[in-house]
N, C-alpha and C positions, 0 to 999 in steps of 0.2 A: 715691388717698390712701396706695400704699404709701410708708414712709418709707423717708427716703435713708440709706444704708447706707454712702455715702462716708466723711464723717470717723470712722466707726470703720476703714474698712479702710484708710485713711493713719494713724490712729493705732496699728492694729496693725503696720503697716510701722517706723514709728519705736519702738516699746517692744521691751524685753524681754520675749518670750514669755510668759515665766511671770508676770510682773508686768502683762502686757494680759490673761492670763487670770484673775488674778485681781479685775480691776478689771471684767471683762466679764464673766464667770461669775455664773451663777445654781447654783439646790440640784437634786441629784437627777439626774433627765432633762430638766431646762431648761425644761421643761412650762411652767410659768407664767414665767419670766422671757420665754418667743416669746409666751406667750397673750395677756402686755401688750399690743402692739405690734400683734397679729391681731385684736384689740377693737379699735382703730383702723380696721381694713382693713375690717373687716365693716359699718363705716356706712356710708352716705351722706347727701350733706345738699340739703334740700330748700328754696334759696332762697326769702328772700320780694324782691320789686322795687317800683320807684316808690314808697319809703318814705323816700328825700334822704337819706340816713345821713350826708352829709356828712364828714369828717374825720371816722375817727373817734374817741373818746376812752376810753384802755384803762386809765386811772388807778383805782387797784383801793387802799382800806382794810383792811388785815390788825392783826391785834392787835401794837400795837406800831409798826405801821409805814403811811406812807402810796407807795404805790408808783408808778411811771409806766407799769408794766401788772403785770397778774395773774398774773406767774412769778416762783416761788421757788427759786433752787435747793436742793436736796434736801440732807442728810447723806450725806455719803460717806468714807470712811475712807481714809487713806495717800496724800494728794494728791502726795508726795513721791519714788511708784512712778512717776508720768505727769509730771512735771517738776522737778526739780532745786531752783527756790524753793515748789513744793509750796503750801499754803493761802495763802502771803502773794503769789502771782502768783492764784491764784485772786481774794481780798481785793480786791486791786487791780484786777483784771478787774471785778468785781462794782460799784466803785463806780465805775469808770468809765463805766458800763451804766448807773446809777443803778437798781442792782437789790437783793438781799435775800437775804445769805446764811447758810442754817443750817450750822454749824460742827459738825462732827461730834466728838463723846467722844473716838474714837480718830483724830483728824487728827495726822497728823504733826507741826503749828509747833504752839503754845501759843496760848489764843484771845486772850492779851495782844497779841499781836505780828500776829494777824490784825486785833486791831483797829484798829489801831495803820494801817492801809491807808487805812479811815476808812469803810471798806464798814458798812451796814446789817445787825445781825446777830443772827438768833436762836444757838441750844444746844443740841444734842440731848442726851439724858441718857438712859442707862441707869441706873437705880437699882441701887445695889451693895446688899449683904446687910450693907457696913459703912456705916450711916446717917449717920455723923458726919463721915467722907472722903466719902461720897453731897454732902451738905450742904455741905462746902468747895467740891467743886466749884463746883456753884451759887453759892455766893458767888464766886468766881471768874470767872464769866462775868458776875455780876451786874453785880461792879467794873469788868469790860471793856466794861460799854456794851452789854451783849445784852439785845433787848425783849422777846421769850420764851425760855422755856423749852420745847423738844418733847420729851416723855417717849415715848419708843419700848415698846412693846407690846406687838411680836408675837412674843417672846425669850425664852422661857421655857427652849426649849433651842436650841444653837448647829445649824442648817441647814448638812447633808451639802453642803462644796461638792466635786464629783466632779474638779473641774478641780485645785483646789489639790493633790488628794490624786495626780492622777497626777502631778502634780510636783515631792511635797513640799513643798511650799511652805507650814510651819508659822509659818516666822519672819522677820521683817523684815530685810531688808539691815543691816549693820554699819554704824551710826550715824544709822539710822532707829527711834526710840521714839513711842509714844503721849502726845505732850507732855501732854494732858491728865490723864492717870493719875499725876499726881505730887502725892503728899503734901504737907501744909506746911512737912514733915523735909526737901524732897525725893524722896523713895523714890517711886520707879517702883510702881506696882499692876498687877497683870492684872486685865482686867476679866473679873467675874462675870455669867455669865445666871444668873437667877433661879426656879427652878421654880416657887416658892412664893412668887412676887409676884402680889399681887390689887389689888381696889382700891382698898384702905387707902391704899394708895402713892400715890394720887391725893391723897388727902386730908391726908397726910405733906406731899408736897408744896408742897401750896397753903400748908400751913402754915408752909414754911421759907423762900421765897420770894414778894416783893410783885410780881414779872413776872405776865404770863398765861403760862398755861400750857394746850400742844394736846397732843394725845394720838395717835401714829402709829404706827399699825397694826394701821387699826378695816377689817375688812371686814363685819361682819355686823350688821343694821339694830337688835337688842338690844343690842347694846355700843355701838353709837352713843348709843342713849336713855339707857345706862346712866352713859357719860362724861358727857352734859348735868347728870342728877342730882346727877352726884358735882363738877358746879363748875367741868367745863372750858372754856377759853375758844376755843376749835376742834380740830376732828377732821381726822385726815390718813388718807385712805383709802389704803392703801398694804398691799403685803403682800412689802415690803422689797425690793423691786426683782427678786422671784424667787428670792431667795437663802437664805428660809426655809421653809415646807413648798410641797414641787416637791407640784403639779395645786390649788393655792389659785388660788380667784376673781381673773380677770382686774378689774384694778382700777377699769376702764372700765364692768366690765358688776355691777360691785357696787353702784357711785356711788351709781344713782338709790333704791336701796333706801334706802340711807344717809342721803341727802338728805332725804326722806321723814320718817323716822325722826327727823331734828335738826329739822324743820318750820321753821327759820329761824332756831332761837334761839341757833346761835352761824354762825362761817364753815365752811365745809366744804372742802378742800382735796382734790387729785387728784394722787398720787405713782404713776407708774408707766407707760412707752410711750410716752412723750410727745414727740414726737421732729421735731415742723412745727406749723406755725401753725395749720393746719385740726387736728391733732387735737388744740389747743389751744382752736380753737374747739367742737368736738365735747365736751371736756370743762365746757367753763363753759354751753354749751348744756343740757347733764346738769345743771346743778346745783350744781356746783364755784363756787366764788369766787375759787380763783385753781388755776395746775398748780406740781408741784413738777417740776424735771428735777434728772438726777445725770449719767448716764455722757455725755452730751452733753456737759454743759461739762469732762470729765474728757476728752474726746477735745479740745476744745479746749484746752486747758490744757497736752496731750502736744504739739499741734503746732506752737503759737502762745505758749503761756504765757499771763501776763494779757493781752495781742493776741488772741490766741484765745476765751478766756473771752467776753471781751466782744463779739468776732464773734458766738458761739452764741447769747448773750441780746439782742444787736444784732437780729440776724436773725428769733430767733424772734418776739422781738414786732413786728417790720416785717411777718413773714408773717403775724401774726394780724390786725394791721391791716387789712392786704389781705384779706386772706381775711371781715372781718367787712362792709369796705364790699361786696364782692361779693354777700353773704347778707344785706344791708340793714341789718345792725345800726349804731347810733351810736354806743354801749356797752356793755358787758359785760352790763347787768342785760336788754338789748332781744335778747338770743340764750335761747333757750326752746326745751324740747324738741322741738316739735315739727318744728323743724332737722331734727331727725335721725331717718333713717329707718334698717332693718335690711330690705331687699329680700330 
């Protein structure tokens, strides 16, 4: 079950050094950006047989959207570091896939022109400290055809990345901005982490926007129960791809607490390692409703463009397929923990 390492080491062949390491860098000591990926390696799974699984059928309901399997791709920032047309090959890969992409705050194109692809697409949103440009945004995404909102969470302060800082690498390339950080004047914003964001902000939220709205970057089973309360419409277990506090719960081995915790009443989502179909299995066997992937389709996107993109979600759900008739499943809801074992 170790995952393949290739299209990232062809994708680091093709980029600018400093622009692959920022795309692939995690915080710190990289602690939990490998521990992702090692919560994969530590399962195994224990088929069941002679259950006909027949074909089987990986069409998964998320808020907002109905999918042809259970992969989201994730928010990722500066698609425009890893290829030249940046979100709108991404865009186009995705709905080629017939897959589901959340558009990141700080993407390079503007989420107009992503949608404009015709790609399926949530929002991620960082809440700024100015509610009113907070608030346009979302309107903004609203107009462009996004069926959620994901409010990210685990950002209170901006995550040591060790790799940018040996290379300097404070600022974007010369005619690369955060299209989405633009006023209704115009004017570019830097975006704000928040210290003193709590979970009023959820409930701000819900109020300025009629999307659902998920919440990512829950790893601990009280803030899971906590987000139900305050009105959210799914949790994304995620603890930002590694790139916020280095030795945070691998997001594999957080899952089932979490699951637990939301007892059914919204969807539960898995950001983080995700990297083949079996650990894709592995994660909806946990409990997950569907995975979210990032650097995967960013390494396709470097090599391929939207061809690439659509390879990465082409594949991974052809290998979950596989992987699910193997282990008897016919559907996402017939995989159950007890798949999986920890020898």
């Amino acid at each position: 079950m170790t995952p393949s390492r290739e299209p990232e080491r062809r994708a680091r062949d093709v980029l600018d050094p400093v622009h692959f390491d920022a795309l692939a860098g995690g915080a710190g000591s990289e602690r939990t950006l490998t521990g992702n990926e090692d919560a994969f390696v530590r399962r195994r799974l224990r088929p069941r047989v002679l259950r006909g699984p027949g074909t089987p059928d990986l069409s998964t309901h998320l808020p907002g959207a109905r999918l042809a399997a259970p992969v989201v791709v994730a928010p990722t920032a500066f698609h425009r570091l890893a290829h030249r047309a940046g979100e709108v090959a991404t865009g186009e890969g995705v709905a080629a896939a017939h897959g589901l992409l959340t558009v990141s705050m700080m993407a390079t194109t503007a989420v107009e022109d992503i949608a404009e692809t015709g790609a399926a697409l949530w929002f991620q949103l960082y809440v700024q400290p100015d509610r009113a440009f907070t608030a346009d945004v979302v309107a903004r995404a609203e107009a462009a055809g996004c069926r959620a909102i994901v409010l990210t969470v685990d950002s209170p302060v901006r995550g040591r990345h060790v790799r940018d800082e040996r290379h300097r690498f404070t600022d974007l390339p010369a005619g690369l901005v955060c299209e989405n950080m633009r006023g209704r004047d115009g004017r570019l914003r830097d975006l704000v982490v928040d210290p003193d964001l709590g979970w009023d902000a959820v409930a701000w939220l819900r109020g300025t926007t009629s999307l659902p709205v998920l919440v990512k970057g829950v790893l601990h089973p009280a803030d899971a129960r906590l987000a139900v309360e305050h009105g959210v419409d799914g949790v994304v277990v995620s603890n930002h791809g590694g790139r916020q506090l280095d030795g945070a719960l691998a997001t594999l081995d957080a899952l089932p607490a979490v699951v637990d915790a939301v007892a059914g009443r919204v969807p539960v989502l898995l950001d983080g390692g995700v990297r083949s179909g079996v650990d894709a299995l592995v994660a909806l066997a946990l409990g997950a409703d569907a995975v979210m992937v990032g650097r995967p389709v960013l390494w396709g996107l470097a090599l391929s463009g939207a061809d690439g993109v659509r390879a990465v979600l082409d594949d991974l759900a052809d290998a979950l397929a596989h992987a699910m008739a193997l282990a008897g499943a016919h559907r996402p809801a017939d995989l159950t923990p007890d798949l999986v074992v920890v020898p």
